[in-house]
N, C-alpha and C positions, 0 to 999 in steps of 0.2 A: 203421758202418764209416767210418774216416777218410775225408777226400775229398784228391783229390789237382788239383793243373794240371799241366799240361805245358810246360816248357821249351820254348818253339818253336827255340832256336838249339840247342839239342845233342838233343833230343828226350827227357833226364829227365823222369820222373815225379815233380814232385817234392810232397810234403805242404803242404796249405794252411794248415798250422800248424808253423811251424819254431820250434827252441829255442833262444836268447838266453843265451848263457852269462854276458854280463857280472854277473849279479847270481845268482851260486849262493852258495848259503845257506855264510855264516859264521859262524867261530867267533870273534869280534872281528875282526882282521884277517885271521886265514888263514880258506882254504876248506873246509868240512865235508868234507872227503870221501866219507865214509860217508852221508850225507843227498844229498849230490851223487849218488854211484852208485847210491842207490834211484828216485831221478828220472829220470837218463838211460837206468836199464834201463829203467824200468817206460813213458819217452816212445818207445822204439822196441819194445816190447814194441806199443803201441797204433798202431803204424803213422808214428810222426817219423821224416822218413828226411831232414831238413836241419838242421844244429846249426851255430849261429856265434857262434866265438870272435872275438879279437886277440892281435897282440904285448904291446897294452899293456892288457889287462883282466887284471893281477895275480894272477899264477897261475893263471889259467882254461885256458890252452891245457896246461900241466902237468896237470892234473888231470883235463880232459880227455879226453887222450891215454892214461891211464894207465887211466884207465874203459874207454874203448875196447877196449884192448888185454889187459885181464883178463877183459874179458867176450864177447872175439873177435865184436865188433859192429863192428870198422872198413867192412870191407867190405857190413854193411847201411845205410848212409849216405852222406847226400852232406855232405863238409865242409867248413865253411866259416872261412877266418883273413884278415888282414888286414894288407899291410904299410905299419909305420909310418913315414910317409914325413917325418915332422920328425925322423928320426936317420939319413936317407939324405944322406949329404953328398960321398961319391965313389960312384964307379960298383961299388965292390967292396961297398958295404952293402948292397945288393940281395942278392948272395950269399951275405954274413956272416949277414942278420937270418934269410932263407930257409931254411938248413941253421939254424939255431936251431929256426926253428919245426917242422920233420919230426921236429928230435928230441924235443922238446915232447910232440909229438904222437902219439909211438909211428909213425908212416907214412913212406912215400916219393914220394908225392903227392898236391896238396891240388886237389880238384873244383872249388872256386870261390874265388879266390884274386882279393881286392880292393884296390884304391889306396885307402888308408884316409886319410877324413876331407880331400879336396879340394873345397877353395873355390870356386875359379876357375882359368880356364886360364893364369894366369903360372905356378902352380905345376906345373903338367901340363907347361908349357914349359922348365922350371928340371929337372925329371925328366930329358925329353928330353935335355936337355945335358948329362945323367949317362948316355945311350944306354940309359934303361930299354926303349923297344922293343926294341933288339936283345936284352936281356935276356928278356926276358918271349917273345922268337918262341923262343928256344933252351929256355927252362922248356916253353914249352908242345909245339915239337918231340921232344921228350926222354918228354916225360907226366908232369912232375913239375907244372905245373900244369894242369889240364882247362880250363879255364871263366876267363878275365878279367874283372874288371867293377871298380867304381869306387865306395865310398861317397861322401855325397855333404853338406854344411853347407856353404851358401853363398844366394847372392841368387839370384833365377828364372833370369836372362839370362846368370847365367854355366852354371846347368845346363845350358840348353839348347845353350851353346858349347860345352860339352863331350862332349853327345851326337856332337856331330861332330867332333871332334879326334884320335878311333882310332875302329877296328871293336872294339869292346866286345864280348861273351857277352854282361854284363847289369848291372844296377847298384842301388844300394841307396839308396833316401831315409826321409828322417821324413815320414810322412804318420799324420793321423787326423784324428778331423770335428770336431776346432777348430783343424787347421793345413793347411787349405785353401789357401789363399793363402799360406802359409810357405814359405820356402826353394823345393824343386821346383815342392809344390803339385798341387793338380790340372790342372793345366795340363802340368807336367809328367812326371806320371805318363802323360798322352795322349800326348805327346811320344816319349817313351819305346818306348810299346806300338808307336805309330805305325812306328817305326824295326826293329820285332822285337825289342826287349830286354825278357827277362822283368825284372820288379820288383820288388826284395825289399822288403818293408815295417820300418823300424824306427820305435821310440818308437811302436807303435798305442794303448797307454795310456798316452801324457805318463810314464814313469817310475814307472806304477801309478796317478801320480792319477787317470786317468779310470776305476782301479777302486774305491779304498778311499780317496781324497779329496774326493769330486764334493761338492757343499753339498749338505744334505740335501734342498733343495725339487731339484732335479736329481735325485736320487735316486728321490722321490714321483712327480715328473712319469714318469721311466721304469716304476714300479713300473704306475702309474695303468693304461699302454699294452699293458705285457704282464707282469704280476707274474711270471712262471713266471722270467726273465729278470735273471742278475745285472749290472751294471754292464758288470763288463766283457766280456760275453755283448753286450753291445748295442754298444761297442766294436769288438770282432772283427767283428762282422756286419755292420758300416757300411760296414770294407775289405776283406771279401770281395763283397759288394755290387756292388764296382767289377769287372768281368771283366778290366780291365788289370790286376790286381794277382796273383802267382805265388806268394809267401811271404809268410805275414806272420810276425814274429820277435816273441815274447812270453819274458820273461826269466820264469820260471815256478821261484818257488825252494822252492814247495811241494806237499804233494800236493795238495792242494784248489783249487792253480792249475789241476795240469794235469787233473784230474777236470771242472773246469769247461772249461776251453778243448776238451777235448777232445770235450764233449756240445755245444758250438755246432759246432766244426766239423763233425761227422758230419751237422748239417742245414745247412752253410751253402753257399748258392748265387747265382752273380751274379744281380743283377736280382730280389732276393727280398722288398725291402722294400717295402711296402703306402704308400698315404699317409698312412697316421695314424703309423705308425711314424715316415716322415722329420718328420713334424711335431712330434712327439716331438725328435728332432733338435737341430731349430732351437732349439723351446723351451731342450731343456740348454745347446745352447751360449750363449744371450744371460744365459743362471744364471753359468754360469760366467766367461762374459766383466767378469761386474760383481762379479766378487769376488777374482780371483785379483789378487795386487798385483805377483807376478815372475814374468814366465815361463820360467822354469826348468824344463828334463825332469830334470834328475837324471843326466844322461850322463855326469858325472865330468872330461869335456876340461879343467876349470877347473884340474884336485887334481891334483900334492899343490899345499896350496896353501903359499911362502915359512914363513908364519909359525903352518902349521898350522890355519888355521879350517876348517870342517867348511862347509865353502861352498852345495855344494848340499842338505843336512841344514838349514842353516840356511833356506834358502828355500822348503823345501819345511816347514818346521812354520812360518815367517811367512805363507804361504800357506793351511794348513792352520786357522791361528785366524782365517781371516778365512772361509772357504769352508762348516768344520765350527763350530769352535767356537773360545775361547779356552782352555778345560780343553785341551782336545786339542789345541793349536797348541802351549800352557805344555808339557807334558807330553812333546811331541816333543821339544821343543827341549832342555828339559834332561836328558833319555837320551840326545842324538845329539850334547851339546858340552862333555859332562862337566863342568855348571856344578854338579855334587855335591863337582868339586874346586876348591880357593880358587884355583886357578889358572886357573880358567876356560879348560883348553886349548884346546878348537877352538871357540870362541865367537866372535859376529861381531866383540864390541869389543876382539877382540886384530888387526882389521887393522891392516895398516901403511901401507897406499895406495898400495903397488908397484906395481900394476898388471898384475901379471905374468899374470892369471888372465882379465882383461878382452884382452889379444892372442889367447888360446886358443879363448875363447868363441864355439863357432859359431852361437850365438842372437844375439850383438852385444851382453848385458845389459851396462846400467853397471853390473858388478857393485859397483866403489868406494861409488856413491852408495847404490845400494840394500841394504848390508853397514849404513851409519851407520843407516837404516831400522828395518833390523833390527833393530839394536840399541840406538835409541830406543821400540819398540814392545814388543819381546823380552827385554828387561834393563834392567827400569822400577827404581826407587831400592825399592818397596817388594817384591824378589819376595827379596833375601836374607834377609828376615826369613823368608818361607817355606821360604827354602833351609837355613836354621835347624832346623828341623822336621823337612824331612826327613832332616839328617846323622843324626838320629837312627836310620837306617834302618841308614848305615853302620858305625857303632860293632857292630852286630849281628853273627850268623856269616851271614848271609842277603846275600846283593844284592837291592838294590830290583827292585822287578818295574814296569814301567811302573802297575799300576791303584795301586801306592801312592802314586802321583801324584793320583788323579781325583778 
């Protein structure tokens, strides 16, 4: 049976495995729908009772809503959106984005309703002089929102300023056991608990790498400790481990995610890991610390990007030839930047050095620098001869399938 924690500020029940809509399975740009509503039944069918969307996760709150509401599971859920505060510029976009999203959503009020993507507190203060309190006492007087809280990309000490700047419900960080020291951090995740706010976890697999990117001696050292155990089974288990952790959000866009997430959490419990297990741990992370060259999750903040490159695509296969392999890094890259067209569209050497993508970045990456990287390692003089070879695939009635790359 699922396991659940408790809300300690409103006293919800809520699941120790919530669902992560930013990444439901598509069909190029739009979102499957069909492959989406076999998910979302089949995640509250097993006991998911937290799902979080955004304004700006691309049709997800639409699609969403629309599951929801044909399969009269609003009310078995707690829901979770986000507003996006880089288009709040008077005090009336709080109400404009707000009524957008209920309708989105099929509903009339959102459970857990976040300040999305704040850095630090000048922004929290730039709100304020938009009178978002008094907005948000009247949402929450009214029951159109439940629950306040605060996503959160920024440095440790602004976190912690901001734990104290409003009485919060609860708040959302990136934590997993290679970004300890990142942004909140473990530190403050304590922080947090300390105060009563429950803590939603995002990014717990870096954007999947730490399920189906890890290098493979990472892989063997896990295997070694408890082969029963996939990647990202040991993942999940690291931040439930923590008893200040309430949700953790895994973007799950297939069934085999949620068959697996859903067999760790049924045994997962604070304070469960043994010491060979955390040694295990350490081991992966100093694997991984010595291969990954960007740290990049894959969050999307950077896209769309000016000139069209495929930004975090591109760093996550630069990453990927260095962690797994080169076949496998070669073979991301060119499914994910359509260098099959001579126009190479979302490839890294069509930057332009605008820079517009490095202001958004709540990781801080150069992305400039590490784009020319890229695509000095990525788009070497001899890979169009290969690319030669395989146009051969497109002249066909078939689309290449990634293994006619390998």
């Amino acid at each position: 049976m699922l396991k659940y924690r408790t809300d300690i500020k409103s006293g919800n029940k809520l699941s120790i495995i919530g669902f992560g809509c930013m990444r439901f399975p598509r069909n190029l740009t739009q979102i499957d729908i069909n492959r989406t509503e076999q998910l979302v039944v089949k995640a509250v069918s097993e006991g998911v009772n937290y799902f979080d969307t955004a304004y700006t996760y691309g049709g997800s709150e639409e699609a969403l809503g629309t599951i929801l509401s044909k399969n009269n599971l609003r009310n078995k859920i707690f829901l979770a959106t986000k507003l996006p505060i880089g288009k709040c510029k008077t005090n009336h976009d709080f109400e404009r984005l707000f009524q957008t999203q209920l309708e989105r959503l099929h509903t009339d009020y959102i459970d857990y309703y976040l300040i999305h993507n704040i850095g630090d507190t000048a922004e929290w203060k730039r709100l304020c002089g938009l009178n978002i309190v008094k907005w948000i006492q009247e949402k929450k007087e009214s029951g159109q929102i439940k629950n306040i809280g605060f996503s959160f990309h920024g440095m440790h000490h602004e976190f912690i300023e901001l734990l104290d700047v409003y009485d919060w419900d609860f708040c959302q960080i990136q934590y997993n056991y290679i970004n300890t020291n990142y942004q909140a951090g473990t530190a403050g995740l304590k922080k947090a608990a300390e105060k009563g706010l429950p803590v939603i976890i995002m990014e717990p697999l870096l954007g999947g790498k730490l399920a189906t990117g890890l290098p493979r001696k990472a892989v063997d050292t896990f295997r070694a400790a408890n082969r029963s155990l996939s990647p990202a089974a040991w993942g999940l288990r690291w931040l439930w481990n923590h008893p200040e952790v309430t949700v953790v959000i895994s973007g799950m866009n297939e069934p085999a995610h949620l068959d697996d997430n859903f067999q760790t959490a049924k045994e997962a419990e604070p304070e469960i890991l043994t010491a060979a297990e955390n040694q295990a741990y350490d081991s992966v992370i100093k694997i991984i610390e010595s291969t990954y060259k960007v740290p990049c999750t894959g969050c999307n903040y950077c896209m769309p990007c000016p000139h069209n490159v495929n930004i975090p695509a591109c760093f996550t296969a630069y990453n990927l030839r260095y962690s797994v392999g080169l076949i496998s890094g070669f073979t991301l890259y060119v499914t994910s930047t359509s260098l099959l067209n001579p126009l190479k569209t979302y490839a890294a050497s069509n930057c332009k050095e605008c820079g517009a993508c490095e202001k958004k970045c709540p990781q801080h990456i150069p992305i400039v620098k590490s784009l020319k990287k890229v695509t000095q390692k990525m788009e070497p003089f001899w890979l169009s001869t290969v690319l030669k070879v395989v146009m051969k695939f497109t002249s066909s009635s078939r689309t290449p399938k990634i293994k006619d790359f390998e």
